[in-house]
VEXVO-465718 format. One record per residue (C-alpha): x, y, z; residue number from 0; residue in one letter. Coordinates in steps of 0.05 Angstrom, whole numbers, plus 5000, padded with zeros to 4 digits. Example, Ala and Ser with C-alpha at 12.3 -4.5 7.8 and 13.67 -1.06 7.14 Angstrom:
! residues 2
((5246,4910,5156),0,'A')
((5273,4979,5143),1,'S')
This chain:
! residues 560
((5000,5000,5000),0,'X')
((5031,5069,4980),1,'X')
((4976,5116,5004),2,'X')
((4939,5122,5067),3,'X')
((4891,5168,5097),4,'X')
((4858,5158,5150),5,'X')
((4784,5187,5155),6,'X')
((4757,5153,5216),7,'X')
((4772,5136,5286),8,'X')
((4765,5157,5363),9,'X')
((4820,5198,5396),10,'X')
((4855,5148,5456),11,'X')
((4887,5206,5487),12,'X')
((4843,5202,5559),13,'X')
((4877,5267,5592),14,'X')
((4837,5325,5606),15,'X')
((4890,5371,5590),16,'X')
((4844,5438,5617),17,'X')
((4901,5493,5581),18,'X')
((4855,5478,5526),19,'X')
((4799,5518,5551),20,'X')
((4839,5572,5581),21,'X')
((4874,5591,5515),22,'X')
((4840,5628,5457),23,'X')
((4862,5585,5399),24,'X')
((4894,5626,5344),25,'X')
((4967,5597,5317),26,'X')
((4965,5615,5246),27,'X')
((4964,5685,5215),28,'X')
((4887,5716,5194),29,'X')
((4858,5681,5247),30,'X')
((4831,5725,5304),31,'X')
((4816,5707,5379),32,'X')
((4752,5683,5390),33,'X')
((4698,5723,5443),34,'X')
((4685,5693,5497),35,'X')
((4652,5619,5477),36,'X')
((4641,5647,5415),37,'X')
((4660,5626,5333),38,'X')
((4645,5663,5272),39,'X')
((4663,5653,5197),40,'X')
((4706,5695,5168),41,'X')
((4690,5745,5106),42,'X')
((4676,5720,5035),43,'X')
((4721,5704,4993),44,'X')
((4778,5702,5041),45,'X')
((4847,5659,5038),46,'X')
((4847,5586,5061),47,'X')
((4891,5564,5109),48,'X')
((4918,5498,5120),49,'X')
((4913,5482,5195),50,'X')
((4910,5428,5245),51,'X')
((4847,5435,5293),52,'X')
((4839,5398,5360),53,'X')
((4813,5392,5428),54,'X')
((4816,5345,5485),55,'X')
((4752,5365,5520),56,'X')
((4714,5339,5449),57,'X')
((4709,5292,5405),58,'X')
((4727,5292,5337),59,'X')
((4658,5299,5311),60,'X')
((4651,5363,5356),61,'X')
((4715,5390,5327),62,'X')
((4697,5375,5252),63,'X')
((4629,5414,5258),64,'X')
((4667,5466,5285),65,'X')
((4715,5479,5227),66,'X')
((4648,5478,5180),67,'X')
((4615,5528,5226),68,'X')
((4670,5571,5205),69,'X')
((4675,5563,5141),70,'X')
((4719,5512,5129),71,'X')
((4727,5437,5096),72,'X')
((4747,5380,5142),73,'X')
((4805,5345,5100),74,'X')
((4834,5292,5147),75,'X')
((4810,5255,5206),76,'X')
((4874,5259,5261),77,'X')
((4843,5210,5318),78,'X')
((4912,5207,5354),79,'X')
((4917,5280,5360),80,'X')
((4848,5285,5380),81,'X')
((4827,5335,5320),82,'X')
((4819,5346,5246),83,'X')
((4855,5369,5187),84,'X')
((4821,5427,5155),85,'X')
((4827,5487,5113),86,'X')
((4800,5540,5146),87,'X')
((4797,5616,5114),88,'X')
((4837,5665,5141),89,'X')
((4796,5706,5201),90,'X')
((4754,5650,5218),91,'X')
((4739,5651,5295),92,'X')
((4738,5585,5335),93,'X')
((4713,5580,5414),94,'X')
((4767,5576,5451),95,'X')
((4763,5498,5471),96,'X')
((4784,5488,5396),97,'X')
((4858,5488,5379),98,'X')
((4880,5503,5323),99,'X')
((4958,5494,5289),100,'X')
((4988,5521,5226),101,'X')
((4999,5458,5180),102,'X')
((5078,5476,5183),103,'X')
((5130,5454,5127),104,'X')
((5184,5414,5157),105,'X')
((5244,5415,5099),106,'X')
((5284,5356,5118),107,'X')
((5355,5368,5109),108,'X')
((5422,5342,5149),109,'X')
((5484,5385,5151),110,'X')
((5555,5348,5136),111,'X')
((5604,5349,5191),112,'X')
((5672,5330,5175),113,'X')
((5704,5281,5228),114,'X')
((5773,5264,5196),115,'X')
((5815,5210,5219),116,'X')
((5760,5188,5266),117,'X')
((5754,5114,5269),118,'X')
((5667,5089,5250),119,'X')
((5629,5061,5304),120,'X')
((5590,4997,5294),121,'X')
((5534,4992,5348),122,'X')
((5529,4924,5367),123,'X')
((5607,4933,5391),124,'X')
((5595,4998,5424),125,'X')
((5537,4973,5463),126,'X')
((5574,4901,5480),127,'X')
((5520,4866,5448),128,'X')
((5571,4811,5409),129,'X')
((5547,4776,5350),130,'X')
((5472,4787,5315),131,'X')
((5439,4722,5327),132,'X')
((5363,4751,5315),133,'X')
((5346,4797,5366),134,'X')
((5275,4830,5376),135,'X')
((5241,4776,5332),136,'X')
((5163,4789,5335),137,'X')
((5179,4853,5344),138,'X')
((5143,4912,5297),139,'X')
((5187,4979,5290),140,'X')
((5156,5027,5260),141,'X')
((5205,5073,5222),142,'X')
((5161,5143,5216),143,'X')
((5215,5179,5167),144,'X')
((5241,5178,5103),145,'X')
((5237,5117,5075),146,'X')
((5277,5054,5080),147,'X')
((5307,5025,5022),148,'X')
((5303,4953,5000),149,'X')
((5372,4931,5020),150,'X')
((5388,4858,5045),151,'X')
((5410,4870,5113),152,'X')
((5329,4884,5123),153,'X')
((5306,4833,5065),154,'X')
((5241,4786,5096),155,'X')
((5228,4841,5142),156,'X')
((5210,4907,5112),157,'X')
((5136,4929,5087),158,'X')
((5127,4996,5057),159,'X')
((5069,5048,5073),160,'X')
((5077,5117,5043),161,'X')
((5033,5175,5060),162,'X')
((5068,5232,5029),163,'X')
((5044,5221,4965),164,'X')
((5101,5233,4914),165,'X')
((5133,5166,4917),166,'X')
((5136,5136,4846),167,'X')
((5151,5068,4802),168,'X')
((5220,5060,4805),169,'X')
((5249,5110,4845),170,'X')
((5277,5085,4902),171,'X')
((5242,5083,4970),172,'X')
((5287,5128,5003),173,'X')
((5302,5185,4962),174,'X')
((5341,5225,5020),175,'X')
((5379,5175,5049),176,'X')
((5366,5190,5141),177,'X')
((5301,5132,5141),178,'X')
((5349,5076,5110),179,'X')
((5405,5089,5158),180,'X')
((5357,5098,5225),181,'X')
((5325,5020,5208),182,'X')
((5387,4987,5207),183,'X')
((5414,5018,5266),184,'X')
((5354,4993,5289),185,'X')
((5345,4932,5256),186,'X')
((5401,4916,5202),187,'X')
((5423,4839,5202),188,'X')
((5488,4855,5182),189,'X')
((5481,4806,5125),190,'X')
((5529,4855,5068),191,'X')
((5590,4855,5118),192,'X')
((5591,4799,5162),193,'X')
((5549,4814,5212),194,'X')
((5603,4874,5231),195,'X')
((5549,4934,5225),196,'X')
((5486,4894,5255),197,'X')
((5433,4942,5288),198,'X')
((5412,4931,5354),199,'X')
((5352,4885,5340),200,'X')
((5369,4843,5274),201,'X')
((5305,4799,5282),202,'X')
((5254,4854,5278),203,'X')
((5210,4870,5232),204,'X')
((5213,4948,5197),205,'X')
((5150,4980,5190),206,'X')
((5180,5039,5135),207,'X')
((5126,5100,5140),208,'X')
((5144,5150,5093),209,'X')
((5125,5214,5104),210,'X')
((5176,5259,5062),211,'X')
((5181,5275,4990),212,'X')
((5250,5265,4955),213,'X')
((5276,5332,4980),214,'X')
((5260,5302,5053),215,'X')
((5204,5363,5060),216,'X')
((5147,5341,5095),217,'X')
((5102,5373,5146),218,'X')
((5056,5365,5211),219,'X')
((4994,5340,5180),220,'X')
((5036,5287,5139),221,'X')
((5070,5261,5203),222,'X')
((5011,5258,5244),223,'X')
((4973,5212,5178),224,'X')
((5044,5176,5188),225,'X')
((5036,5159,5263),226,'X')
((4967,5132,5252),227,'X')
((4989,5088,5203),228,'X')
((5034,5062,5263),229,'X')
((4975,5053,5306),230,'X')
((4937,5019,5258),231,'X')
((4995,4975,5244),232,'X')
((5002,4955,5318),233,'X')
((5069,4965,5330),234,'X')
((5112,4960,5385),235,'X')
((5156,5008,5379),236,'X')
((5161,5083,5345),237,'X')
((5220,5111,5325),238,'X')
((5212,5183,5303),239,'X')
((5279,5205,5293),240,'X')
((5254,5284,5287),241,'X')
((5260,5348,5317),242,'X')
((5208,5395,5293),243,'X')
((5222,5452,5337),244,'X')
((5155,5471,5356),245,'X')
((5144,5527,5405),246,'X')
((5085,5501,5430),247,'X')
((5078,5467,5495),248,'X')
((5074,5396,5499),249,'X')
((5000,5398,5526),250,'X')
((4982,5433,5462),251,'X')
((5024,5409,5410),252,'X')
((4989,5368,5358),253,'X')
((5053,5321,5350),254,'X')
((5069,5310,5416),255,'X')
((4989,5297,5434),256,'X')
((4985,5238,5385),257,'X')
((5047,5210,5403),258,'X')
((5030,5204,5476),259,'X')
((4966,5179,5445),260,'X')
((5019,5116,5422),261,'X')
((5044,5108,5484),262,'X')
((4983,5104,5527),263,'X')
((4961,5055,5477),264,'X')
((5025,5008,5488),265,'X')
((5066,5029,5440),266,'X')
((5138,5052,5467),267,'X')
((5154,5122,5423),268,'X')
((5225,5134,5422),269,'X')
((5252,5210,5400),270,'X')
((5310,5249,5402),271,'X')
((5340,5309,5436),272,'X')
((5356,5347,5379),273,'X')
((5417,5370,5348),274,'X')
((5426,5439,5375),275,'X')
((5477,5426,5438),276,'X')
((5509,5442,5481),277,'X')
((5460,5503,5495),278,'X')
((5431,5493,5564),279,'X')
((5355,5488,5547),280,'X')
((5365,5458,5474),281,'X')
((5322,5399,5470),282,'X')
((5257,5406,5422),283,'X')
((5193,5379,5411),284,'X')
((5172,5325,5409),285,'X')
((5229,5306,5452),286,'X')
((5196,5357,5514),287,'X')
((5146,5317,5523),288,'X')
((5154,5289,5595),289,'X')
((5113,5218,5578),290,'X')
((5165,5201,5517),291,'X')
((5221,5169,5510),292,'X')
((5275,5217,5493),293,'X')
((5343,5204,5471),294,'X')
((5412,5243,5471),295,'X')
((5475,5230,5433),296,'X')
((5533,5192,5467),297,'X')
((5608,5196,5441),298,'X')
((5645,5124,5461),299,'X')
((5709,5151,5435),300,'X')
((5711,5097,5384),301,'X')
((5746,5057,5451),302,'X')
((5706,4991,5492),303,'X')
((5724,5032,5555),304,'X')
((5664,5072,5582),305,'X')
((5699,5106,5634),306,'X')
((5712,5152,5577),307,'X')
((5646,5166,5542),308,'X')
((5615,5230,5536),309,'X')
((5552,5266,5505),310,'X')
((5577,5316,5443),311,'X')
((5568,5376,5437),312,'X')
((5509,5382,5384),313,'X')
((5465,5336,5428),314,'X')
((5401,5367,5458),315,'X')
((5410,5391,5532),316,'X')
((5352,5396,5577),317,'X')
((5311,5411,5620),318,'X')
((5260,5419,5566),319,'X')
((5211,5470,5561),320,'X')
((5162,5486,5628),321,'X')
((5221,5451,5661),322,'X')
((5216,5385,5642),323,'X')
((5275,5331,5664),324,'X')
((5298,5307,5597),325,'X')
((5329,5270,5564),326,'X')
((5317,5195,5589),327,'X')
((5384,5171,5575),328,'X')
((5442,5170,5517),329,'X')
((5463,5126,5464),330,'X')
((5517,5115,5413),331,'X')
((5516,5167,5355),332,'X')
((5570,5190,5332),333,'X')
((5608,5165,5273),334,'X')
((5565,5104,5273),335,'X')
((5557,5057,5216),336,'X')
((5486,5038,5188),337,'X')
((5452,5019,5123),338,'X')
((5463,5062,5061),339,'X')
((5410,5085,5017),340,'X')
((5443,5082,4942),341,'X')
((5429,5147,4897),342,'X')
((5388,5183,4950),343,'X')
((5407,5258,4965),344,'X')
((5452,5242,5025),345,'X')
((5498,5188,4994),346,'X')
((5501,5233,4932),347,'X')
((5525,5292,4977),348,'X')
((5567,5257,5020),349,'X')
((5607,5198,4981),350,'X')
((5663,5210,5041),351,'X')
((5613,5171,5096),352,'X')
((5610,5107,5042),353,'X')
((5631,5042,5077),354,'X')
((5650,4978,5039),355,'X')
((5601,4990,4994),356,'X')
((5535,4978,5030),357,'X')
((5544,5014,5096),358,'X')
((5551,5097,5112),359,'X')
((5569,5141,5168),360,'X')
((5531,5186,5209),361,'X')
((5528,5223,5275),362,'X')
((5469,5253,5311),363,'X')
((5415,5241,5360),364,'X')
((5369,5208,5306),365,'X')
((5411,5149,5307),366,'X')
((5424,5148,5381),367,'X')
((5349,5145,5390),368,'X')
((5345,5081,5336),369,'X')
((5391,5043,5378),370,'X')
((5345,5058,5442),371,'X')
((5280,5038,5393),372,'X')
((5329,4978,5375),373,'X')
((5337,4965,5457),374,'X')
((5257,4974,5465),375,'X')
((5249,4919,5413),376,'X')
((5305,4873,5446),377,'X')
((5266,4882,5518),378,'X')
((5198,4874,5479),379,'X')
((5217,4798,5446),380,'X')
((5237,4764,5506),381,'X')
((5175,4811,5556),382,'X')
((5114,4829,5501),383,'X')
((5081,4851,5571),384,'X')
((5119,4897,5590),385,'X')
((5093,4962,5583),386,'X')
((5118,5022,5558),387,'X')
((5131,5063,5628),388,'X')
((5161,4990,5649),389,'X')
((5209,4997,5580),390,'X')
((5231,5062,5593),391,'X')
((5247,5050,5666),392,'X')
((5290,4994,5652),393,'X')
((5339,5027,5607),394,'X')
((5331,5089,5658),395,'X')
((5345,5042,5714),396,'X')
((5400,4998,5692),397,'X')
((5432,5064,5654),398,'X')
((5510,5060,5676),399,'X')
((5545,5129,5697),400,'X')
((5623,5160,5671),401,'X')
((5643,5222,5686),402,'X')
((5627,5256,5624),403,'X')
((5561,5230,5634),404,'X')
((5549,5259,5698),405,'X')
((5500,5319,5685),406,'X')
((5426,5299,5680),407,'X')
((5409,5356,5649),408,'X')
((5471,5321,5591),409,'X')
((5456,5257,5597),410,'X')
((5406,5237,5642),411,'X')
((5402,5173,5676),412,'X')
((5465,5154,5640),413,'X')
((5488,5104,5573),414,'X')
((5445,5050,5550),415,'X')
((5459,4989,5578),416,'X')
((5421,4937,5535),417,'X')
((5452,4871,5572),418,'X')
((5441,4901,5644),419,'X')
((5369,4918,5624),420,'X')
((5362,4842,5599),421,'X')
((5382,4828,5658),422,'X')
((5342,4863,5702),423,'X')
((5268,4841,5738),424,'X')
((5207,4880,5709),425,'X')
((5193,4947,5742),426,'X')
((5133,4952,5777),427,'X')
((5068,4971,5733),428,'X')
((5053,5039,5723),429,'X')
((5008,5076,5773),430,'X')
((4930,5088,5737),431,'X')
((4932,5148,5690),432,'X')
((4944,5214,5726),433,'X')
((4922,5262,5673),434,'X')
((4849,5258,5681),435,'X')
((4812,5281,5735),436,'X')
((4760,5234,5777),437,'X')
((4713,5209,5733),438,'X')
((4644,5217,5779),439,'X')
((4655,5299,5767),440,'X')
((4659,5296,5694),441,'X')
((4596,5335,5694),442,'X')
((4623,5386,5744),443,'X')
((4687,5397,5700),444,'X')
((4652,5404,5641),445,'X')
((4607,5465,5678),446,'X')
((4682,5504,5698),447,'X')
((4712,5485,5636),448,'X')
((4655,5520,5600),449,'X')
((4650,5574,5651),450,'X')
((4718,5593,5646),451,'X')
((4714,5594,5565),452,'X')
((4653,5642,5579),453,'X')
((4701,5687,5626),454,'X')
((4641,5678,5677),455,'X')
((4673,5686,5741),456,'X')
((4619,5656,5785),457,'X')
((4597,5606,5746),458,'X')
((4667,5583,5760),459,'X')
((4670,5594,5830),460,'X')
((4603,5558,5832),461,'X')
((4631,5499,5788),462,'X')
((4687,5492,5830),463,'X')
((4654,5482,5893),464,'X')
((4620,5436,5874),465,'X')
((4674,5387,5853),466,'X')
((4702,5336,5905),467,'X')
((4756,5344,5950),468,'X')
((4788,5287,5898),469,'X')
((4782,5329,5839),470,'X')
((4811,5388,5881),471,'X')
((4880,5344,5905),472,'X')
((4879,5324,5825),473,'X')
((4875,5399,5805),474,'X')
((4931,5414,5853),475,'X')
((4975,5361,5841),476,'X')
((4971,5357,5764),477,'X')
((4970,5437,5748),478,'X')
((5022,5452,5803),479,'X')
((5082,5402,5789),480,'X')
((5132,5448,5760),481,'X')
((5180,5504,5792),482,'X')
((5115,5540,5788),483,'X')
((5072,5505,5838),484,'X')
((5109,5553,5896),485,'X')
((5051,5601,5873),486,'X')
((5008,5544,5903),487,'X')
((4947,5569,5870),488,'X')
((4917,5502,5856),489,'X')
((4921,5485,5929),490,'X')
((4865,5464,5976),491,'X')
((4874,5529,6009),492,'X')
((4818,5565,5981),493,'X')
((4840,5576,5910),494,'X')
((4779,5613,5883),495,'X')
((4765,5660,5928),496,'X')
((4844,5687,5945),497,'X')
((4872,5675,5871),498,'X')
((4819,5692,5835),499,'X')
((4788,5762,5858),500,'X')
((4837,5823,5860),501,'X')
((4823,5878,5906),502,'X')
((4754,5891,5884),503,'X')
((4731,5826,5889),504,'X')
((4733,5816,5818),505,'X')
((4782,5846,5766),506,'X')
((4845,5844,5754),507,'X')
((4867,5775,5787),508,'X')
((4819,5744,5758),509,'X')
((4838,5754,5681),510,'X')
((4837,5702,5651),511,'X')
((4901,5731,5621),512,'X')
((4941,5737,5681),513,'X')
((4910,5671,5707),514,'X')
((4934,5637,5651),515,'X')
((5001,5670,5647),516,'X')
((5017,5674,5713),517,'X')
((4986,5612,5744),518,'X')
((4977,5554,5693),519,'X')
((5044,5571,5649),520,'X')
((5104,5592,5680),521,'X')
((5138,5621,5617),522,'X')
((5064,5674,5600),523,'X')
((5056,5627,5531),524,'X')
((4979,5623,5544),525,'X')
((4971,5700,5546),526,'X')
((5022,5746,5520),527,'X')
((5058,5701,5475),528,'X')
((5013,5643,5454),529,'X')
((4951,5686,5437),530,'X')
((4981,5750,5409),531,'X')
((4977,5761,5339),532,'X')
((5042,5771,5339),533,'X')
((5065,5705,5367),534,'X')
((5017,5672,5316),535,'X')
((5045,5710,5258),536,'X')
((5120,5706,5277),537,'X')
((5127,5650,5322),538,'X')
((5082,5588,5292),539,'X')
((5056,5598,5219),540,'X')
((5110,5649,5194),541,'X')
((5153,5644,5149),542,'X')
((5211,5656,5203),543,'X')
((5192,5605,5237),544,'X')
((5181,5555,5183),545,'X')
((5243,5563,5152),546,'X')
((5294,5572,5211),547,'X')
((5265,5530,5261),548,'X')
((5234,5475,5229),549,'X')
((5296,5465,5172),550,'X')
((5351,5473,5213),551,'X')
((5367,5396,5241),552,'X')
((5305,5372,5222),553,'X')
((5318,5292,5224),554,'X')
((5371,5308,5275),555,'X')
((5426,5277,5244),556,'X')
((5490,5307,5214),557,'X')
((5533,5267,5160),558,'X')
((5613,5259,5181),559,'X')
């Protein structure tokens, strides 16, 4: 099958993620904040706009009759994201429970980074894995990327889906060259050199989801049709070797909301830091989001000695954004050897990475996060129950430490340590879902939630009240977990009536822009940044944006 878009389907993400309903939701330039609880259609005859329009507090069906309220066409159901694609015209007006994303253009491109003299790292030796002998067998990794190639080190195991539309009879199936080399890290027998360049799980099977043209372009609404072509597939594991550099938050961004989506559904998701060390602060969506499985770069020093591995410089540093611990762990990547993609753009631009023939060289955290999806699958063939919070606490846990490993913030728990995490007993099961609040005050939620859209101060007070003591420890303990819970204004201690009302019992503490600034989002993106027009023009949808952010180190890989 070379095409695939989905049109139907119920969103599994079960959070009630409530920065939905405090934030008007306006990302893409011509499109205006909505009144309170209200939507509009915008004049005749104006532009269409590509976007990506969801909500967590509604259902997809909800969000599609929304878009045609406004004036727009529904063009692709998105069930793990929770929304719709949709063109909507510019100055439509959605409520404010509706978010809404510019459809932006990711141009897929790696940078070459000269590394001479330095000796190529095969993984299997790095990690002290020995000889391939069919690891990860019954194991589905789905390869969200570029394409993978049909080479024999993956030959009996590869099945091709491709949802970007431009692939063609007899091109090859990985025009750019970065989706080939992250499967067989991943997943390469080593069959065209002697087992030497094996990945990490040679008995897997490669689920190759293209979502990039032959220039590697691509964009949001093509990954996310990707991603549910890897639910719908089942599999295990997820590698999405990308780094979009969204400025959304992870609560809001479409990406990172379908992938959890994965994860809660038992898939393990495995992404990378990003390229764009050693910057305190550097690691990018998707890789913020706290529920993922994020992945740095380790240097081995091309030695078996760990005592002397590091993390290079271009890997991602945390915390990510709205302080979140990341990343996981660390993995080789740097000068490592994996599959080569014959004729496509990177072997064509680089014929100085070419290794006996079938193999190339590459450094970056894409391929540091295929040998952790590699790991996943390892940990998956000999436990298929083990969860994916269970997966990613065993490499955490059995992680092992060396000095230049010692930063969290670097390389957090530490270097993958596949045979110690074989080793290891099961972690305990997760603990139930935390993101949604008690289920007997849905009805009580809904009546805030709405009340707060409305900017109807006490119909919230009113609301609030009336939920349990439950739902107010949930509030408390789920809104307030970063630095900025020392405001404490989620607390038991009489949050509505001291947080709420200013001086004259009404006004200017209760804003819903300085409560949402001050008191949901530590860094003011749900007022003066995430709303403004301003932000929305310059930040998301612009052309800025688009082209420096999202096409700088796209697949987060770099070609030595």
């Amino acid at each position: 099958m070379d095409s695939v878009r989905p049109t139907s389907g119920a969103s599994r993400r079960t959070g009630s993620l409530l920065a939905l309903a405090l934030t008007a939701a306006v990302l893409v330039p011509g499109l205006t904040p909505a009144t309170a609880g209200g939507a509009g259609t915008a004049p005749a005859g104006a532009p269409l706009v590509e976007v990506v329009v969801t909500s967590t507090s509604q259902g997809i069906a909800a969000v599609a009759d929304a878009v045609r309220a406004a004036g727009g066409t529904v063009l692709d159901a998105l069930p793990l994201a929770g929304g719709v694609s949709a063109e909507l015209p510019a100055g439509a007006v959605l409520a404010p429970s509706f978010a809404v994303a510019g459809n932006a253009p990711i141009t897929l491109a790696s940078s070459k980074v000269a590394s001479p003299g330095r000796e190529a790292t095969a993984v299997r030796e790095a990690l002290g894995l020995g000889a391939p002998a069919g690891q990860g067998a019954g194991v589905l990794i789905a390869v969200v990327d570029t394409g993978v190639a049909d080479v024999p080190d993956l030959a009996g195991r590869l099945e091709h889906v491709d949802v970007s539309d431009s692939w063609q009879d007899g091109e090859p199936r990985d025009a750019y060259g970065h989706g080939t080399f992250v499967a067989g890290v991943a997943a390469g027998d080593g069959s065209s050199g002697s087992g030497r360049y094996a990945g990490v799980a040679p008995g897997a099977r490669v689920l190759d989801v293209r979502v990039a043209d032959q220039q590697g372009r691509t964009d949001l609404v093509t990954v996310l049709l990707g991603l549910q072509v890897a639910a719908d597939a089942r599999a295990d594991v997820v590698n999405l070797s990308l780094s979009s550099g969204s400025p959304l938050p992870y609560q809001l961004d479409p990406l990172t909301v379908a992938l959890t989506s994965l994860w809660r559904s038992g898939t393990v998701v495995v992404v990378p830091t990003g390229n764009d060390g050693p910057r305190r602060g550097s690691v990018s969506s998707p890789g913020s989001d706290p529920t993922l499985l994020t992945v740095g770069a380790l240097d081995e020093r091309a030695t078996a000695d760990r005592s002397d591995d590091a993390v290079p410089d271009f890997s991602g540093r945390g915390p990510a954004p709205q302080d979140v611990a990341k990343p996981e762990l660390v993995a080789p990547g740097t000068s490592l050897v994996s599959l080569r993609a014959p004729g496509s753009a990177v072997d064509l631009a680089n014929p100085g990475s070419v290794l006996d023939d079938a193999y190339f060289r590459g450094s970056g955290t894409s391929f540091a996060t295929a040998a952790v999806s590699g790991a996943a699958a390892v940990l998956l063939a000999g436990r298929p129950d083990l969860e994916p919070d269970q997966v990613k606490a065993l490499v955490r846990g059995t992680a092992y430490s060396a000095k230049g490993l010692r930063q969290d913030r670097d390389a957090g728990s530490g270097g993958l340590d596949l045979t110690a995490a074989l080793a290891a007993g099961a972690p305990a099961a997760a603990a139930p879902d935390d993101d949604a609040p008690p289920a007997d005050d849905a009805q009580a939620w809904h009546a805030f939630l709405q009340a707060l859209a409305d900017d109807d101060r006490a119909a919230a007070a009113a609301a609030w009240d009336r939920l349990s003591p439950a739902s107010h420890k949930w509030a408390a303990r789920t809104w307030a977990s970063h630095k900025w819970a020392s405001h404490k204004w989620a607390s038991d201690q009489g949050w509505p009536s001291h947080k709420w009302a200013g001086s004259d019992g009404s006004a200017q503490e209760w804003e819903l822009r300085r409560w949402a600034a001050y008191r949901w989002a530590s860094h003011k993106w749900a007022a003066d940044s995430f709303v403004s027009h301003k932000w929305a023009s310059h930040k998301w949808a612009g052309e800025d944006w688009a082209s420096h952010k999202w096409a700088s180190h796209k697949w987060a890989a770099s070609w030595s």
